[in-house]
N, C-alpha and C positions, 0 to 999 in steps of 0.2 A: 408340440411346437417344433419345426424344421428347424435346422441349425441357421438356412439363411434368414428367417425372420429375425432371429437372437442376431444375428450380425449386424441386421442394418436397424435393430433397435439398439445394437451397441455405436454404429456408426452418429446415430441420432442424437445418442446422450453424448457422444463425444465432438459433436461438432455442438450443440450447447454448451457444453462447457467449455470448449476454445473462445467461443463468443463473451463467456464470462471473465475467463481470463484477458480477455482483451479490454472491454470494460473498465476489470479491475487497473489492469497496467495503466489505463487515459488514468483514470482516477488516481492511482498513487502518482504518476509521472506531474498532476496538478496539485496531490499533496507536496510532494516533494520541492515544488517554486514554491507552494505558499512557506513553505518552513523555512528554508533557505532568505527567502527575502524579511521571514520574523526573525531569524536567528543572523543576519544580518543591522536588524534594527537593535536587537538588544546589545551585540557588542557594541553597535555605534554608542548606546545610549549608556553601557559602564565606563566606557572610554572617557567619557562625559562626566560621568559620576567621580572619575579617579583624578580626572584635572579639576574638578569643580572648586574654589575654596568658599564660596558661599552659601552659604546654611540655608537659608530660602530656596535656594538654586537647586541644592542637593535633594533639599526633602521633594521637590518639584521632579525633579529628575528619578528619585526613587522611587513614586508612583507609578509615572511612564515604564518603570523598568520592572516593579513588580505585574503589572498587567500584561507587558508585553511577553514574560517570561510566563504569567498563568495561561497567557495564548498560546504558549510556544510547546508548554505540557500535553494541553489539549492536539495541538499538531502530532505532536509523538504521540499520542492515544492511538487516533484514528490512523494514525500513519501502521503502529504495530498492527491493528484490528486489519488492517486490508494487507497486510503482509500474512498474515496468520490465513485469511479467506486465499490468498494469491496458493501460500503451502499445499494448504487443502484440497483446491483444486488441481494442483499440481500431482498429488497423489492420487487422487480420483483420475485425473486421464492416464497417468503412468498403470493405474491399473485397467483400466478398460483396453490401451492400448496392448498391452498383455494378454487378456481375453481374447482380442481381436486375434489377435497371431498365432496364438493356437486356437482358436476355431477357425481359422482358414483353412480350407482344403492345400493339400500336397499336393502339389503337381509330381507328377516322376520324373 
């Protein structure tokens, strides 16, 4: 196999995966407001829970806030899982583009 085949199969996978990483970036940059706007509602809603003096009110109020906060876990799930994907391919193109650079011809 010629070195320039190997180049522009490394070009190939490396413009794939810029595509992935960009992807990923919309996708965390939309985890990111959903999380912000749940971790927005739960302070509202302890805020709530710490002025509350009635017992009906509270136990009402601590529903809403243990749900919001088991959504809010789930956020941080997927939010680490696509950070961990974003690392990855991070290291994947940092090494192809490496490849790249030395299999490039010198010029004199």
């Amino acid at each position: 196999m010629s070195q320039t085949t190997i180049l522009e199969k490394l070009r190939e996978d490396l413009k794939r995966i810029d595509e992935a990483l960009a992807q990923l970036e919309a996708k965390r940059k939309e985890i990111d407001e959903e999380y912000s706007a749940v971790l927005s509602e739960e302070n509202k809603i302890f805020e709530e829970m710490r002025q509350c003096r009635d017992q009906y009110k509270y136990i009402q109020l601590e529903m809403r806030f243990n749900a919001i906060s088991s959504r809010r876990k789930e956020i941080e799930a997927r939010k680490a899982e696509i950070e961990r994907k974003i690392r990855g391919y991070s290291e994947e193109k940092a090494k192809i583009q490496m490849r790249i650079e030395y299999l490039k011809p010198k010029s004199p």
